[in-house]
N, C-alpha and C positions, 0 to 999 in steps of 0.2 A: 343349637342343633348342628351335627355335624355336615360338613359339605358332602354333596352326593354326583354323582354323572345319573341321569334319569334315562333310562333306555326301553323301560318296560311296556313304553304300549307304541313301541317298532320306529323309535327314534335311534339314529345310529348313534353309537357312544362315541363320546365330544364332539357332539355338536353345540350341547350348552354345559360348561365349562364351573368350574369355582364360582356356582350360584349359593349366597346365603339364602337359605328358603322362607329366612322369617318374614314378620310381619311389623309392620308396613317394609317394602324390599326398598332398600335401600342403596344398593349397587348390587346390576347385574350387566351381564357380557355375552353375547353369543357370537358365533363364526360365521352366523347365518341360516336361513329359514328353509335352505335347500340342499340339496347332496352335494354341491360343487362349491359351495363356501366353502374358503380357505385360509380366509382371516374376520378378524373380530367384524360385523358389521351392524351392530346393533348395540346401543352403550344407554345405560342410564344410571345417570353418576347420584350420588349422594345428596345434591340438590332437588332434583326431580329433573335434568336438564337429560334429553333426550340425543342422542348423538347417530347420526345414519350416514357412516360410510366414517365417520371419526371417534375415536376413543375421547375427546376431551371436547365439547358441546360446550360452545359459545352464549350459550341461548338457552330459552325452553326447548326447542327445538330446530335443530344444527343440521345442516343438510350437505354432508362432504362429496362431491366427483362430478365427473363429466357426464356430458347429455342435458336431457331435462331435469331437472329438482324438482320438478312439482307437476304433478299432471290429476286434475279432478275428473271423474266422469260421471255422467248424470244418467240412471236409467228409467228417470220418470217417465210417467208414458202422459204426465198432461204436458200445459204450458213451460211451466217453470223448469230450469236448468239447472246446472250444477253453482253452486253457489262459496263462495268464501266471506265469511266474515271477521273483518277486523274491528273488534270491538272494545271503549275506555268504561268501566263497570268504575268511576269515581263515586264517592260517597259524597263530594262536595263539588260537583262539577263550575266552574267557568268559563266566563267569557275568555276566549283565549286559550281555552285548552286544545290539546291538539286528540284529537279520539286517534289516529293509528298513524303512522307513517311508512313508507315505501323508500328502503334508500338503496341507491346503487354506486357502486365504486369497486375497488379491487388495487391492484399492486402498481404502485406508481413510480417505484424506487426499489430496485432487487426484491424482495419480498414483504417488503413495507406497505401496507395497502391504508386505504383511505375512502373517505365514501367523498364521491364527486356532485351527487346531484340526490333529491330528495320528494316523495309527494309526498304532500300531508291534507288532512281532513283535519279543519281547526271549528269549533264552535266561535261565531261572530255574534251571538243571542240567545247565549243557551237558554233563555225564558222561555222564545218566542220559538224555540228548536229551528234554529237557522244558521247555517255552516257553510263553510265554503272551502274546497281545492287550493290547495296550495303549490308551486312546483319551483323547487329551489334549485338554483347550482351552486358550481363552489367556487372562490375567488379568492383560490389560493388559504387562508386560514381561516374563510371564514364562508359563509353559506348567506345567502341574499334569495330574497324571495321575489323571483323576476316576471310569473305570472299567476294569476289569481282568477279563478271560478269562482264566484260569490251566488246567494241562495236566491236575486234576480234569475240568473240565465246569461249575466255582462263577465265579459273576458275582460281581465287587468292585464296588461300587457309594461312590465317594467319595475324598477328598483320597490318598496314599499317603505325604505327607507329614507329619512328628507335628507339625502348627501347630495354630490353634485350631480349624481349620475342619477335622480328621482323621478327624469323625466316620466311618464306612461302614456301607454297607449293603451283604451276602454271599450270594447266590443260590446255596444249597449243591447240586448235583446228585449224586446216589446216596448223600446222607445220611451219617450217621454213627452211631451208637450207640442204637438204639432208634429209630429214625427214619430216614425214605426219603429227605426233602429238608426242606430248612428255607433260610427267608429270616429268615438273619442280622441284627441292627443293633449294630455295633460301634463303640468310644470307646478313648482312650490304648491305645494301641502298637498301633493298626489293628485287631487279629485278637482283643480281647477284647469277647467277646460279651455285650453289653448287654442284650440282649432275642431274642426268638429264635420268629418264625413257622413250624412244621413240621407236617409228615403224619408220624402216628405208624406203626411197623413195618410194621403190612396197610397203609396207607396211606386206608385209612377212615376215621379222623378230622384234625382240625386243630388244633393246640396251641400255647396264647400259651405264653410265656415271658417273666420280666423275673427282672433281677439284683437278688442283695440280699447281705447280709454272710455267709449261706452258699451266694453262688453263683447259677446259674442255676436256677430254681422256676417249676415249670408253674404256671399260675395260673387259666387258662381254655381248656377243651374244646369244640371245637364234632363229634359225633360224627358217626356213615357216617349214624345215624336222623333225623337233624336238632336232636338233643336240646345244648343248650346248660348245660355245667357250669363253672361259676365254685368254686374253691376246691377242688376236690372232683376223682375221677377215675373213679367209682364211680357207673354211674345207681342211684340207691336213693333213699329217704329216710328213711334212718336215719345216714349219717354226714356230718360238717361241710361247710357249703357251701351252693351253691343250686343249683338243678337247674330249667331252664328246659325244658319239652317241648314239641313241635312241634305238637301237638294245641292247645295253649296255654296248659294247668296248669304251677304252677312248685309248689316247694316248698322252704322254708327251712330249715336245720336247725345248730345250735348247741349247746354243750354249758354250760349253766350261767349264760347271758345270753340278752339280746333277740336277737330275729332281724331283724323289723323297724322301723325309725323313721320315722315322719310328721313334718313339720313345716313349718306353714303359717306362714309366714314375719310376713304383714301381719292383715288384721284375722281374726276367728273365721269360722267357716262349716265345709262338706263337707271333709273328708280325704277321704273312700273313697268311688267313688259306685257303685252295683251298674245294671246294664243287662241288660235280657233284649229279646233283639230288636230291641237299639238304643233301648231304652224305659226311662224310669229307673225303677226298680220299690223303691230304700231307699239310705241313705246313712247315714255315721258321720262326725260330727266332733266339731268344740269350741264352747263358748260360754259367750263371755266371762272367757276364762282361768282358768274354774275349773271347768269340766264339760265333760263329752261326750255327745252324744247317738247314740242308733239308731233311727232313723223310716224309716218305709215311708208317704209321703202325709201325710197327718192323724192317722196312730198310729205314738205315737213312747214311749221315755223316756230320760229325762235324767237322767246325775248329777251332784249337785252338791257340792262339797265343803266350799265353804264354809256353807253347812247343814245337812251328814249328813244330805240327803234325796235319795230318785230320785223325780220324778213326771212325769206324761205332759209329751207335746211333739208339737209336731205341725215340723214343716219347718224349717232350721235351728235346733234346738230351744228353736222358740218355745212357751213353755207354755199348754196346751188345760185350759181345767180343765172338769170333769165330764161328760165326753165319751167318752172312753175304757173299756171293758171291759178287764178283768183275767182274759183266760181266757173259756171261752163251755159252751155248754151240752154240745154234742160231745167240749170238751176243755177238761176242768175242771183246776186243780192236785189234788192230795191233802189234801197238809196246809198251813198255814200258822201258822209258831212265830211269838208276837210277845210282846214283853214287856210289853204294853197291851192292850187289846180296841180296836177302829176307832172312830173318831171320825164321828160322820153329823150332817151338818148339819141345823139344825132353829131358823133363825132366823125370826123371824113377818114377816119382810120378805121371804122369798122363798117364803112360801105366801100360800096363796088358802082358802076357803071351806071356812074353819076350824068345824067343828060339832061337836056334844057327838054319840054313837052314839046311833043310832035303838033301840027295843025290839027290835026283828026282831033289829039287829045286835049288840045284847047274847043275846038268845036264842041264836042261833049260836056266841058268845064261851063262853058258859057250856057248851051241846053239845062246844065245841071242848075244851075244858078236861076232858072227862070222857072225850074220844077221845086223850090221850095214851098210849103205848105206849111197851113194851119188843121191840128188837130188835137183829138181826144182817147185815152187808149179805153178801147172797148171794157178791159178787167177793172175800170177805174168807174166807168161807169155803173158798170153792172153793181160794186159795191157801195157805192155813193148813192147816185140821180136815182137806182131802179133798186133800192134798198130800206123799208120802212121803216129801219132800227139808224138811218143815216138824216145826219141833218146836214151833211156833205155833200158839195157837186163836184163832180169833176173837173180839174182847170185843163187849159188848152193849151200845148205846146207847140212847135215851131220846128220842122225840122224840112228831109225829106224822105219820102217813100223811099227804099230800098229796091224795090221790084222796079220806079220811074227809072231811077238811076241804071239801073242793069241793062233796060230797054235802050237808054241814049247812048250807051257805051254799042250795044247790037247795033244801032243804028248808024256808026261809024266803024262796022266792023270788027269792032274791038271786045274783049273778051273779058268782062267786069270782074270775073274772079281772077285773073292776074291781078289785081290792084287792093294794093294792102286796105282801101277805104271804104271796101266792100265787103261783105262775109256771107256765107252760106254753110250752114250745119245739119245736118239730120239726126238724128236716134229712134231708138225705138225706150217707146215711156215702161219703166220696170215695174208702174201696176197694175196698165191696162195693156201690155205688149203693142201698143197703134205704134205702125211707125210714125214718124212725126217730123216735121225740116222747120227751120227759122234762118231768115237774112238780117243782116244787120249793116249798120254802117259805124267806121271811122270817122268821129267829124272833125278832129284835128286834123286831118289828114283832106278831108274833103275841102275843107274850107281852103285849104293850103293850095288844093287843086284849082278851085275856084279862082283863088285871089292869083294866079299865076297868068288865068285868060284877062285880068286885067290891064 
């Protein structure tokens, strides 16, 4: 059949060009579908390969220029949308087969182009019609399949092949055994779980996992409360573990060892520092490799090892000497055992206006001497003699009244609280506000007095 230019039903001539009109058409060419086409844009070669914007179609169908390449639109008027399928019509399908792929790349090298990265849709059971995502990049000459959608709902995350780099990571969707979902980390032969991030059953907590020679072991809980357990699965604190709570108390707990270790690496100082209000208010450290201290400011103590002493300290426990009280008048100790009686300094270099006792103050000495007493302290009673859970009596001590003493000292015009062997204190008590006073005495000191009107 000869070639023709077709114009007759008000196409302008050459717009379709040296068309063979036979049948089946085998190559034809047009300029284009419109009046301002000005080159070929419509090709369908001798293969059946369709070419739009290119005379030589790569493909079944070849889509050459700038903007979009593809644009679908749907004008249904229910549910469904515009749709694309990529579909594998195999006469002998298998496992393994891939049904379509998506690949993208372009010009890597002056015009030399390459496909960089790839999806695919592979059949994993073509029995059981079950498939899964694939998404490939490229490494250089060759393409590794680095994550994977499988027909669970689980993300594979990493190499799929057993080389060095095989590690993965497995976004498991609806869980498995005691758990909702968990993000997998896996090593040799892909699918063995290294470690393992998941939401426990209710799906109210969070739970680490790592491998060890029996296996995968929970190792840390983050709970639905906020409460953070290391070791442990149990909020309590009574069994192994730590227990982190959201409030911000934690608690450690061990069975027959330390719970926790300090260690300051370079010179001594603060391990622990305590803050109330952002205000530091006491601290615990070391000093000097052989002690530790606890001070709050300017009252502290120290112990020391190489010594076998504790004595005060004030601030990195530097030592304070004769500064510190041991106890106060409010809150006294009870007893104190010692296998010596106290040592009190009395060197003539750190006193002043050294004098022999006045008459008055031996008068007094001698009165005081004749007001010693026998007694009972009332708090001893009460918990002993007037106590029916007590098979204890109170014993009887020896000393003197404090108030007697004060009165003989008046009675020679003299003034009790000058004399270091007297005491008088007040406060007010910090649970019932009473204000409150106590007198005391020095009896090394008294007795000292005493033995001088001798």
């Amino acid at each position: 059949m000869a070639r023709t230019t077709i114009n007759s039903l008000g196409v302008p001539a050459g717009t379709i060009v040296a068309a063979d009109l036979t049948y089946p058409l085998t190559t034809f060419s047009s300029t284009g579908i419109d009046d301002n086409a000005d080159a070929t844009a419509i090709t369908i070669d001798s293969s059946e390969k369709v070419g739009i914007g290119t005379a030589s179609p790569a493909a079944l169908l070849h889509i050459n220029g700038s903007g979009d390449a593809i644009r679908v639109t749907s004008t249904n008027s229910g549910a469904g949308g515009a749709q694309v399928d990529l579909l594998h019509f195999s006469a002998s399908p298998a496992d393994g087969d891939d049904h379509a792929s998506i690949n993208f790349g372009g010009y890597y090298s002056g015009s030399t182009s390459a496909y960089g990265s790839a999806i695919r849709s592979n059949w994993t059971d073509v029995s059981a019609r079950e498939a899964c995502l694939k998404f490939y990049t490229r490494d250089d000459t060759t393409f590794y399949n680095h994550m994977q959608l499988n027909h669970f709902g689980h993300l594979l995350v990493g190499r799929e092949d057993n080389s060095s780099h095989s590690s993965r990571v497995k976004i498991v969707n609806g869980g498995g055994s005691g758990y909702e979902a968990s993000l997998d980390f896996c090593y040799e032969g892909k699918d063995t779980v290294r470690a393992r991030l998941n939401t426990d059953a209710s799906g109210g907590a969070i739970e680490f996992h790592t491998f060890d020679s029996d296996g995968l072991q929970e190792r840390m809980r983050l709970t639905s409360n906020g409460t953070v357990l290391v070791g442990k699965t149990a909020e309590n604190n009574s069994s192994t573990g730590v227990r982190i709570n959201e409030g911000g108390d934690a608690s450690f707990c061990k069975s027959g060892a330390r719970t926790i270790v300090s260690n300051r690496l370079t010179n001594s100082g603060d391990h622990i520092i305590f803050l109330r209000n952002n205000s530091t208010v006491g601290a615990i450290g070391d000093k000097d490799s052989d002690s530790i201290y606890i001070q709050q400011g300017d009252a502290g103590l120290r112990f020391v090892d190489s010594a076998n002493a504790v004595f005060p300290c004030k601030e990195l426990g530097v030592p304070r000497d004769n500064a510190v009280y041991l106890g106060q008048t409010s809150a006294r100790f009870h007893t104190v055992y010692a296998g010596t009686g106290s040592i009190n300094t009395s060197d003539r270099n750190e006193k002043q206006d050294i004098e022999a006792p006045t008459d008055a103050e031996k008068r007094v000495a001698v009165a005081a001497k004749g007001l010693l007493r026998k007694y009972r302290w009332k708090d001893a009673v009460a918990a002993k003699d007037n106590n029916s859970d007590s098979d204890e009596v109170a014993r009887i001590h020896f000393g003197i009244v404090a108030q007697d003493l004060k009165a003989a000292f008046e009675a020679e015009s003299l003034d009790a609280g000058r004399y270091g062997m007297f005491t008088y204190d007040s406060w007010k008590d910090e649970e019932t506000g009473e204000q409150k006073s106590r007198m005391g005495i020095r009896y090394s000191e008294l007795l000292a007095f005493i033995i001088a009107a001798i």
